[in-house]
matplotlib code that plots the C-alpha trace (Angstrom):
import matplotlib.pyplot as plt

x = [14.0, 15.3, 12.0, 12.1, 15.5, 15.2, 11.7, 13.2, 16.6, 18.8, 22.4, 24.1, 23.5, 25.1, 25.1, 26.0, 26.8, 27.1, 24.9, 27.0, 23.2, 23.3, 26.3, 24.8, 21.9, 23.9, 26.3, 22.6, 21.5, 24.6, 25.3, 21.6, 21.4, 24.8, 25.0, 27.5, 28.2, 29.5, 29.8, 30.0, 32.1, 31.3, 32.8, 34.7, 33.2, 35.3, 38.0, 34.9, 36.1, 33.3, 33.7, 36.0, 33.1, 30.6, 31.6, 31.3, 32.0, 34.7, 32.3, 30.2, 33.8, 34.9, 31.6, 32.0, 35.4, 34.1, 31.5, 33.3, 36.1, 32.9, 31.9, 34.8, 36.0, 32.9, 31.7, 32.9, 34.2, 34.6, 34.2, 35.8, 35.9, 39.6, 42.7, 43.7, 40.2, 41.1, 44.2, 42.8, 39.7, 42.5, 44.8, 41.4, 40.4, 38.7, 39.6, 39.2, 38.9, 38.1, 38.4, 35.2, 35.2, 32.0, 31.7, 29.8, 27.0, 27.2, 24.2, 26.0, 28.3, 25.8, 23.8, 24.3, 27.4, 27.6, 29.6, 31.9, 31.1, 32.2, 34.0, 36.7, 34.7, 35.8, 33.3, 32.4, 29.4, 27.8, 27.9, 31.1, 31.7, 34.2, 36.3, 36.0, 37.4, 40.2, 41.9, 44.9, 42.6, 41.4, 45.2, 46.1, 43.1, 43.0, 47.1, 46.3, 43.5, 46.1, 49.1, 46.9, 44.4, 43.2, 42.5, 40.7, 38.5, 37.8, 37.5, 33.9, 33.8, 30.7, 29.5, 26.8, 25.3, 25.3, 28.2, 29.1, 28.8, 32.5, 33.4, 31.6, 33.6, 36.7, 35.7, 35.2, 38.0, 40.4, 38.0, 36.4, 33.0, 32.4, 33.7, 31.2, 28.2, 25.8, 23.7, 21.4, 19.8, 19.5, 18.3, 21.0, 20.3, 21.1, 24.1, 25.8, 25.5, 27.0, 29.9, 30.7, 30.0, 32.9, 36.6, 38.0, 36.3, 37.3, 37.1, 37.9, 38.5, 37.4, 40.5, 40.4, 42.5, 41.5, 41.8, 44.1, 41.7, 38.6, 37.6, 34.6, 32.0, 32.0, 35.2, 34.1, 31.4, 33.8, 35.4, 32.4, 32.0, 35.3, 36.7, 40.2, 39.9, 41.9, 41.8, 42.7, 43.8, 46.5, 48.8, 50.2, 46.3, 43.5, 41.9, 45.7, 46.1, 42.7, 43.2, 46.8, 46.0, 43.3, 45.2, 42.0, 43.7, 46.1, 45.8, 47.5, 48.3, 47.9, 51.3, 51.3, 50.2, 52.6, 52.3, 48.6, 48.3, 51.0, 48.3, 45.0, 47.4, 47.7, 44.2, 43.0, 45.6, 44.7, 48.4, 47.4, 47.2, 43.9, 44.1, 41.5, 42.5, 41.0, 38.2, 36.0, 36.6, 35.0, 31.5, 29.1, 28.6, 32.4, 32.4, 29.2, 31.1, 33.6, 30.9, 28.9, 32.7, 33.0, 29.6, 30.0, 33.2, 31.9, 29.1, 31.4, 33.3, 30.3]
y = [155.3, 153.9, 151.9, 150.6, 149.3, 147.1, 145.5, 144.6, 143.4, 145.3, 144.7, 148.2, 150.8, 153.3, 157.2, 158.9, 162.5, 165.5, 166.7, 165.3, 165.7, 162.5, 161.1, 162.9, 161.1, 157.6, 159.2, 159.5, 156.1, 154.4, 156.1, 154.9, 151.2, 150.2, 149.4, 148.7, 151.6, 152.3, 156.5, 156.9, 160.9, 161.4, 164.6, 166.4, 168.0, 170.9, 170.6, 171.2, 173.6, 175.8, 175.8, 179.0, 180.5, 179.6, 182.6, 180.8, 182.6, 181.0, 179.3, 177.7, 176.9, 174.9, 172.9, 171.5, 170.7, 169.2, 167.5, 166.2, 164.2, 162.8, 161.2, 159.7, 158.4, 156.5, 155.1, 151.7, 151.9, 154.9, 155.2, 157.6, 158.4, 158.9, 158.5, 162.1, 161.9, 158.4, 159.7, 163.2, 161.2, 158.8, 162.0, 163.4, 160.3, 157.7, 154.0, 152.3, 153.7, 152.0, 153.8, 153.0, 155.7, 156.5, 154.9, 153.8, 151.9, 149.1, 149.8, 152.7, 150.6, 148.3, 151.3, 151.1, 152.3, 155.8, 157.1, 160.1, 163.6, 164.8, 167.9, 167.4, 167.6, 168.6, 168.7, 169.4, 167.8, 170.1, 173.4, 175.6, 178.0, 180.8, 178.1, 175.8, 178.1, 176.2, 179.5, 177.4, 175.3, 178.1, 179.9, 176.4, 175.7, 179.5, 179.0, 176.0, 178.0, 180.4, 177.5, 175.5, 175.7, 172.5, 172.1, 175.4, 174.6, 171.0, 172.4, 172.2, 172.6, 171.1, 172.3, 171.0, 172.6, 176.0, 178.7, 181.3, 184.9, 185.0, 182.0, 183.4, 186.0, 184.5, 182.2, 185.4, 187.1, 183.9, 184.0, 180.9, 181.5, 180.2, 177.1, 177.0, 174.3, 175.2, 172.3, 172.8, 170.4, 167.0, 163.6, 161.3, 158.6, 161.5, 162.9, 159.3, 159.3, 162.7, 161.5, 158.6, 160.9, 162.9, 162.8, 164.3, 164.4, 167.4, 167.4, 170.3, 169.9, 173.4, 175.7, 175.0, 174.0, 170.4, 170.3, 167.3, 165.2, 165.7, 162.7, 164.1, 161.2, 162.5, 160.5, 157.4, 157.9, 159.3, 156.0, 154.4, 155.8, 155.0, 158.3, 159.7, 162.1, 165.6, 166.5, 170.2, 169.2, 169.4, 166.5, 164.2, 164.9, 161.3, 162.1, 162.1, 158.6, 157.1, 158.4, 157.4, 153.8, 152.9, 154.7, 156.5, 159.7, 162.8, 165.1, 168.5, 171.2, 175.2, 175.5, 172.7, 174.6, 172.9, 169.6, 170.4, 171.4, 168.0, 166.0, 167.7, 167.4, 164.0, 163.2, 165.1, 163.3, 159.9, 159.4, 158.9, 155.5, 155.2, 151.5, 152.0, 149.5, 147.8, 150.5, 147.4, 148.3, 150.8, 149.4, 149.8, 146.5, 146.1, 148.5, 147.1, 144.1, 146.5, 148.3, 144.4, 143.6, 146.3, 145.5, 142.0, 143.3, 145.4, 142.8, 140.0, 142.2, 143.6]
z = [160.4, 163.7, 163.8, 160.2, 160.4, 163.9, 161.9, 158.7, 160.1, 158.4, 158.2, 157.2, 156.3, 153.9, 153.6, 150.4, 150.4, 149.4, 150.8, 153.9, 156.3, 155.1, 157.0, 160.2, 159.9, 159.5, 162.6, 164.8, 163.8, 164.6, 168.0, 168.7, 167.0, 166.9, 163.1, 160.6, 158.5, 155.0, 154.9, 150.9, 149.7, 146.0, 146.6, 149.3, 152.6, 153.6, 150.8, 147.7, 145.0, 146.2, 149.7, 150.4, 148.3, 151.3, 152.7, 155.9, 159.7, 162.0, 164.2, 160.9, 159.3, 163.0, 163.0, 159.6, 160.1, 163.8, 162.0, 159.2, 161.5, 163.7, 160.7, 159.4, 162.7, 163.8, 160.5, 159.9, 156.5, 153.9, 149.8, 148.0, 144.8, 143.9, 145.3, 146.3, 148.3, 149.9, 151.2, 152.2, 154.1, 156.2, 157.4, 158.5, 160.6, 158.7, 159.6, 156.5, 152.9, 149.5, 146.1, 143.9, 140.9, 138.8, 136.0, 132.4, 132.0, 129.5, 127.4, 126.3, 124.3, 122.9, 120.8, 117.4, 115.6, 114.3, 111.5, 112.8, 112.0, 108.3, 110.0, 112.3, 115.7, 118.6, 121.3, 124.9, 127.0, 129.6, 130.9, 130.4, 132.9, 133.6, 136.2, 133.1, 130.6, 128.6, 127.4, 126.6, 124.0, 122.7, 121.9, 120.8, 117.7, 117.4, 116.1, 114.5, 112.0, 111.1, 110.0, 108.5, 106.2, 105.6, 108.9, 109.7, 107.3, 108.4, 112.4, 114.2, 117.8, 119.5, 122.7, 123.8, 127.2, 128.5, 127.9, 130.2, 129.0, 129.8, 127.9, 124.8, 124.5, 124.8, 122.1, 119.8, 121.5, 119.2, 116.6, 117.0, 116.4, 113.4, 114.0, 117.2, 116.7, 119.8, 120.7, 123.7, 126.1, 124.4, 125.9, 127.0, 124.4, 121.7, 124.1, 123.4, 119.9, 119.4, 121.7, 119.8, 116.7, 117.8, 116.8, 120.2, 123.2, 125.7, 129.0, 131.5, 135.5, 137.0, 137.8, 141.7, 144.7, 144.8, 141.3, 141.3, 143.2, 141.0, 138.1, 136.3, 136.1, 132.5, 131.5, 132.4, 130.0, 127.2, 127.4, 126.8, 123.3, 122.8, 120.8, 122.0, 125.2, 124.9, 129.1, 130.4, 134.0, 136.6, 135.6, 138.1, 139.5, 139.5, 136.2, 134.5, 136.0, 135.1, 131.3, 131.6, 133.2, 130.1, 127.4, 126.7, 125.6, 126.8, 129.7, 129.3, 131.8, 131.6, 129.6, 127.4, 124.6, 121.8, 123.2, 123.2, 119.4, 118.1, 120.0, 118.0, 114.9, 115.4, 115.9, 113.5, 110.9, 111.8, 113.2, 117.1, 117.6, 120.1, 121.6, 125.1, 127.8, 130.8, 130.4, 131.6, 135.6, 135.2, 134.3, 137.0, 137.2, 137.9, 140.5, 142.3, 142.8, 144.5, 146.9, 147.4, 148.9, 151.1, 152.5, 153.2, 155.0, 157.0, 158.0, 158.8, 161.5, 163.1]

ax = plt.figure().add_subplot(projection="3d")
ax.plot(x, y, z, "-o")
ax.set_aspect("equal")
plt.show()
């Protein structure tokens, strides 16, 4: 690596983690060369949902922290993905921070349009697990069956991806299960076209301590196919503002439950007035003109 870069005359270079090797790597090469560089977090090091789960021993839990603040206070410039990340990343050390979110491809929006689904759809795209559970939707369409009939007999709910044992039964626990429409693993050309299909697209940020700082890339796409977004998440957390800041739907916390069901009732009777703005940032194209910035930054003050 050290040789390749001094022969091709590279300018910068750029580390992407997790896994956060990567920005030890970078750290080696620019101890040794001297280089500019761009230290990317598309998630968390020590402050990952999973990370208490590690299990890890006080020594192993001291050197990631250690290694963590090396990295952020010799790299040049850091990218985060959020806001809550950005300001976790300065108080840790970093020097300077940009926010550059995922995002939505463009081709996504230029497939051919799709009539929406004759049933009232709700649906869910990837894996639910038991930290994903949304027991509050659940209670909420569960309710909703039982005061109205119309719409319980209108009600699918999509989920396409794997379900947790545990999440199956609380799904028959409400009596939901008829209303279920399992759809395994389908190509991503076919995963679009059931998302614009859709009449409410759901989205669920894991039930975990940096909760508030977590945007699913999954949202970004959802506003791609342009259908209203129903999101269980802390409010007053990034994916709140992002949702929030494009009018691309609702985000509801764990005891929102009426203001949860008044918003599916709305949807559902045509009344929610869904008018997605400024969803354009959030192209990738957009945000490579964001990171191509950054870079040219960081070159000009080598």
């Amino acid at each position: 690596m050290t040789k390749y870069i001094a022969e091709n005359d590279i300018d910068c270079i750029i580390s992407s983690g997790p896994p956060h090797t990567m920005h030890l790597i970078a750290l080696g090469l620019k101890k040794k060369l001297n280089i500019p560089w761009i230290a990317d977090f598309r998630d968390p090091w020590t402050n990952i949902d999973f990370y208490k789960e590690l299990k890890l021993s006080k020594w192993a839990d001291k050197k990631h922290h250690y290694l963590e603040r090396k990295v952020l206070e010799n790299s040049d410039y850091v990218i985060s993905v959020g806001e809550t990340l950005t300001n976790e990343l300065v108080e840790l050390g970093a020097k300077c921070v940009k926010t550059i979110t995922n995002g939505y491809d463009e081709t996504d929006l230029a497939e051919a349009q799709v009539g929406l689904d004759e049933k009232f759809s709700i649906a869910h795209i990837g894996s639910l697990t038991k930290t994903r559970n949304p027991d509050i939707l659940w209670k909420a369409l569960s309710e909703l069956c039982k005061e109205d009939t119309q719409f319980a007999n209108d009600l699918e709910i999509k989920l396409v991806g794997k379900i947790d044992y545990f999440v199956k039964e609380q799904i028959n626990l409400f009596k939901l299960d008829n209303y279920i429409r399992k759809i395994a693993y389908i190509p991503h050309t076919e995963v679009i076209i059931e998302q614009k299909k859709t009449h409410l697209l759901l989205l669920i940020v894991n039930d975990a301590p940096n909760a508030k700082g977590i945007i699913t890339g999954k949202v970004f796409e959802y506003m791609a196919a342009k259908r209203p977004i129903l999101a269980l998440a802390p409010k007053g957390g990034d994916l709140e503002s992002v949702i929030n800041e494009t009018s691309t739907g609702k985000c509801f916390g764990a005891l929102e439950k009426e203001n949860l069901k008044d918003f599916i009732m709305s949807v559902y009777k045509q009344e929610y007035n869904y008018k997605p703005n400024g969803i354009n940032q959030f192209t990738r194209k957009k945000l490579t003109e964001s990171l191509v910035s950054v870079i040219n930054e960081v070159i000009l003050n080598k």
